[in-house]
N, C-alpha and C positions, 0 to 999 in steps of 0.2 A: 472453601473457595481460595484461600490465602494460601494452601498447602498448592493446589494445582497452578494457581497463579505464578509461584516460585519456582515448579517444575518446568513450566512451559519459558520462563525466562530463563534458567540454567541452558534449557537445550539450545535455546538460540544464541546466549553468548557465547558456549563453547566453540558453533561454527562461523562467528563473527567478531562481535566485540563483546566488551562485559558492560555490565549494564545493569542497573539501580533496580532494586524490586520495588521500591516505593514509587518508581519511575511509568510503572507500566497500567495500562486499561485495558483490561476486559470487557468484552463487548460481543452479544447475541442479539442477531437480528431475523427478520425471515418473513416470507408472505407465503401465500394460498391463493389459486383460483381454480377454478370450474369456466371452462369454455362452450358451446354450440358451434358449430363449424359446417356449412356446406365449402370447404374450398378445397377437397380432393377432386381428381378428375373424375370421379363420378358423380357430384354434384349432389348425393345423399347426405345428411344432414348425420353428426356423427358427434358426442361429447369427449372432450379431452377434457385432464388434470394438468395442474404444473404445482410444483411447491418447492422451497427450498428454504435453509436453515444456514446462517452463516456467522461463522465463528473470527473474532476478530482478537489480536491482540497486539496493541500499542506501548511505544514507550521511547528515550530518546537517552542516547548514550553521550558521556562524560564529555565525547568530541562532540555533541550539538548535533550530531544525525538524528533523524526520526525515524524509529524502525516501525514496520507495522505488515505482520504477516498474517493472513485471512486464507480461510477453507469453507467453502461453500458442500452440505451436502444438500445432493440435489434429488428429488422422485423424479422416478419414469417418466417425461411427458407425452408419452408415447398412448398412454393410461395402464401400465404393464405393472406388475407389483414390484414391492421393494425400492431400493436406490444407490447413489453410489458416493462416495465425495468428489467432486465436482471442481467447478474454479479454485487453482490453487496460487498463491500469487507474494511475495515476497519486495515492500516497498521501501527503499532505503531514499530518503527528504535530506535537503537543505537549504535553509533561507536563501543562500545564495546561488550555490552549483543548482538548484533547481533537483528533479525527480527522477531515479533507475526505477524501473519494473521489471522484474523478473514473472515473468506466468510458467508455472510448470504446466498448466492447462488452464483454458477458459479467457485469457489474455486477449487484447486489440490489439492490430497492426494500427499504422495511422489512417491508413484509407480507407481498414475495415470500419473502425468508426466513424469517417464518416462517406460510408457510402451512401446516403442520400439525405440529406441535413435539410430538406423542405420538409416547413412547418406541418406535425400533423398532431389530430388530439386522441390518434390510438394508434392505427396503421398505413404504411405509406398506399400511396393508390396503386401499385403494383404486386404488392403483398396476399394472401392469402388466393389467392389465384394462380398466380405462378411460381410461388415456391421460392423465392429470395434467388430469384434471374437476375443480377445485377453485373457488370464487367468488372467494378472495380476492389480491392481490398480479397484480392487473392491469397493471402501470408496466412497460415496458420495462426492459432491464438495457444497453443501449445510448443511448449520449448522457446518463449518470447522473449526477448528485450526491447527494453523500452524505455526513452530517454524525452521527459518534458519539460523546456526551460524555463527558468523563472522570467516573468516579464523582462525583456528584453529593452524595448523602448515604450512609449506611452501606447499598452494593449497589445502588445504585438509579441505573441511567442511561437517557438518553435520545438518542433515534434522529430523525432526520426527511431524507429522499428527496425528489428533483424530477426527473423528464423529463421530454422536450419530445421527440417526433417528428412531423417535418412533410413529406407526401407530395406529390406531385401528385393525390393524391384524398383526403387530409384533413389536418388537424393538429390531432392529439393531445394533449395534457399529463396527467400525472398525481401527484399530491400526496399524501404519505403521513407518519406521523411515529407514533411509538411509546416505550412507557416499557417497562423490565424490571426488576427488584428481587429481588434474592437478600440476603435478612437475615443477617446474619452469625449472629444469635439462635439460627435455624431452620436449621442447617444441612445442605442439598439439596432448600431448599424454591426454588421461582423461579417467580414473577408476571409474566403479560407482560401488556401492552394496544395496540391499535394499530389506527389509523384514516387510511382512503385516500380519493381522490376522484378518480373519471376524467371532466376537465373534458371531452369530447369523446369518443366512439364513433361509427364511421360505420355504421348501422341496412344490413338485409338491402336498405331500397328507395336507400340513398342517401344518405337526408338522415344527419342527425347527431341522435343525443342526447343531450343533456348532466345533468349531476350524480348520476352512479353512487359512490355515499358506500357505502364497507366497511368493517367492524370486524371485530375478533377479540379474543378472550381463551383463556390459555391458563395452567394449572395443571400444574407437576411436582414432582414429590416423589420424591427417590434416598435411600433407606436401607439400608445394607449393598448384596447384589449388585442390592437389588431397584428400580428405578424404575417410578412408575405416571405416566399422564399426563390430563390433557383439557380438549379446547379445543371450542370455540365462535364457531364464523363469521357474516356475513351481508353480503347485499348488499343494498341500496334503490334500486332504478330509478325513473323520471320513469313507468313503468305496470308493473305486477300481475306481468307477464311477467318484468321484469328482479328481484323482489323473491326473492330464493333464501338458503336459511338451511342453514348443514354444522354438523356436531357427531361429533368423534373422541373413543375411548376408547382408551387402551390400556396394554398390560406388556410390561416387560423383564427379563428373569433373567441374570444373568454367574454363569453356572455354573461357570465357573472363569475367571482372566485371558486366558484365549484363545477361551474357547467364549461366546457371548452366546444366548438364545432370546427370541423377544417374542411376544405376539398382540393385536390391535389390530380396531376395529370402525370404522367410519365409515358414517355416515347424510346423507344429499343431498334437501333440498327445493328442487323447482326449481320457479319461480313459472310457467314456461312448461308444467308436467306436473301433473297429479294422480297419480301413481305418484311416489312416491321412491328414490332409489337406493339401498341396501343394499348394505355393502362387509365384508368379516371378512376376516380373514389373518392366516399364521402365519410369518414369519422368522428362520431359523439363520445364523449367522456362525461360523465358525475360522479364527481368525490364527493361523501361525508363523509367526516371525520376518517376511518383505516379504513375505507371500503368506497368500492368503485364501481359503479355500472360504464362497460366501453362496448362500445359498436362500431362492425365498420361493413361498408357495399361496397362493395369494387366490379366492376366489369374488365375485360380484358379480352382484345382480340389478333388472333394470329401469336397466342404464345407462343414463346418459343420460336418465332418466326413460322410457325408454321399455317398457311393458307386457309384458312375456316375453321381450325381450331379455338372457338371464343367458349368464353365463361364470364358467368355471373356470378358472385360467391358473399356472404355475408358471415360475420364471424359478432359474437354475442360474449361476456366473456363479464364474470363476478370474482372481483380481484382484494384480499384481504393483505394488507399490512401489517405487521406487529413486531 
């Protein structure tokens, strides 16, 4: 272990800085589940896998950075054999400048994180029915940067994302930056705000449209077991079509330290529909010890804005830690 240890620190000081082998932690982590799923559109009952395996290594160079670069490999969760290496992500810290991220893949924009920040104890109420229909946190999480500041003022820091993906049929960027504030005053109160822009989309004919500008805002409040949440999306297109506005409600109960219950609502204006989509759900979670039983119902109608298109869908789902 002490031989690969020194290997994996030489490669990194070569393209960085040099850097102490006594200085550095290795670190293996990883889970396991097994899923039940009726939330494809046909509504037949179907098992999935997920697993993953993630490799960490830390340490802090001579100038007081903290370096720490992790490679996730990940299985199929498709339930397909084999796997591939996964989130790749390279973190350079400090007490004071605050946090760069780089993601070569598997990376958050800011608004991709929080696209919908209402309390739940497994899945948002919109989830497993319609497929992650959300408007906001458009940015790839491959080819990312990513800049988190150290507290700023009492709870209050700030966030701001850059990709760039460039095809043989278009190139993309997208632009994002965000403020969050937890008062120490109010304590389990947390304010977020956060605004993207996707310089480029390539349109159903071809061409390209540019300056899709999205916001969000989002309100939680945790007192004793109880947390409520709600947030407030939107997107503005260059026409009517791309103009689409989300708005989430929702609770969470901690029945005891291991048992969690939530139920949550979500509402979808889509500028391309006159029907809006309509999301409700209900999610249970129980931890012991590395192991999890979660559940969640969701109903959902006019996916996708589409007119009578509704679903039911429950997702069942044994989740190992280790």
């Amino acid at each position: 272990m002490n031989n690969l240890k020194k290997i994996g620190l030489s490669a990194l000081a070569g393209s960085l800085v040099a850097m102490s082998a006594h200085a550095a932690d290795v670190s293996i982590s990883g889970g396991a589940s097994v899923a039940i799923t009726s939330g494809d559109q046909t509504g037949k009952s179907t098992y999935y896998q997920n697993d993953s395996i993630s490799f960490t290594v830390s340490g802090e160079t001579d100038g007081g950075l903290s370096i720490t670069t992790s490679l996730e490999l990940d299985g199929d969760a498709s339930g397909g054999q084999g796997g591939d290496f996964d989130s790749q992500s390279l973190t350079i810290g400090h007490d004071t400048f605050g946090t760069v991220i780089f993601s070569g893949h598997g990376g958050s924009t800011v608004m991709g994180g929080w696209d919908d920040m209402v309390p739940n104890a497994y899945e948002e109420s919109w989830a497993v029915t319609t497929g992650n229909l959300l408007i906001n946190g458009a940015g790839t999480g491959n080819k990312l940067w990513r800049y988190n500041s150290p507290e700023l003022l009492d709870g209050l820091t700030a966030h701001f994302a850059y990709s760039s993906q460039n095809t043989t049929a278009n190139a993309n960027s997208y632009t994002d930056m965000g403020v969050m504030y937890k008062p120490s005053m109010l304590e389990g109160l947390t304010l977020g705000y956060g605004v993207g822009e996707v310089d480029e989309v390539p349109a159903a004919n071809g061409d390209q449209v540019t300056g899709i500008d999205e916001s969000t805002m989002f309100v939680t409040y945790a007192t004793g077991p109880v947390t409520i949440g709600y947030q407030t999306s939107e997107a503005d297109g260059s026409t009517s079509t791309q103009d689409d506005d989300s708005t989430s409600v929702g609770i969470s109960y901690a029945v005891t330290d291991d048992l969690s219950v939530s139920y949550g609502e979500h509402s979808l204006d889509l500028g391309s529909s006159t029907s809006d989509q309509e999301s409700e759900g209900m999610s249970v979670s129980y931890t012991m010890g590395g192991t999890s039983i979660k559940a969640t119902m969701n109903e959902t109608t006019s996916v996708a804005g589409v007119s009578g298109t509704d679903r039911e869908s429950y997702e069942i789902a044994l989740v190992f830690a280790f």
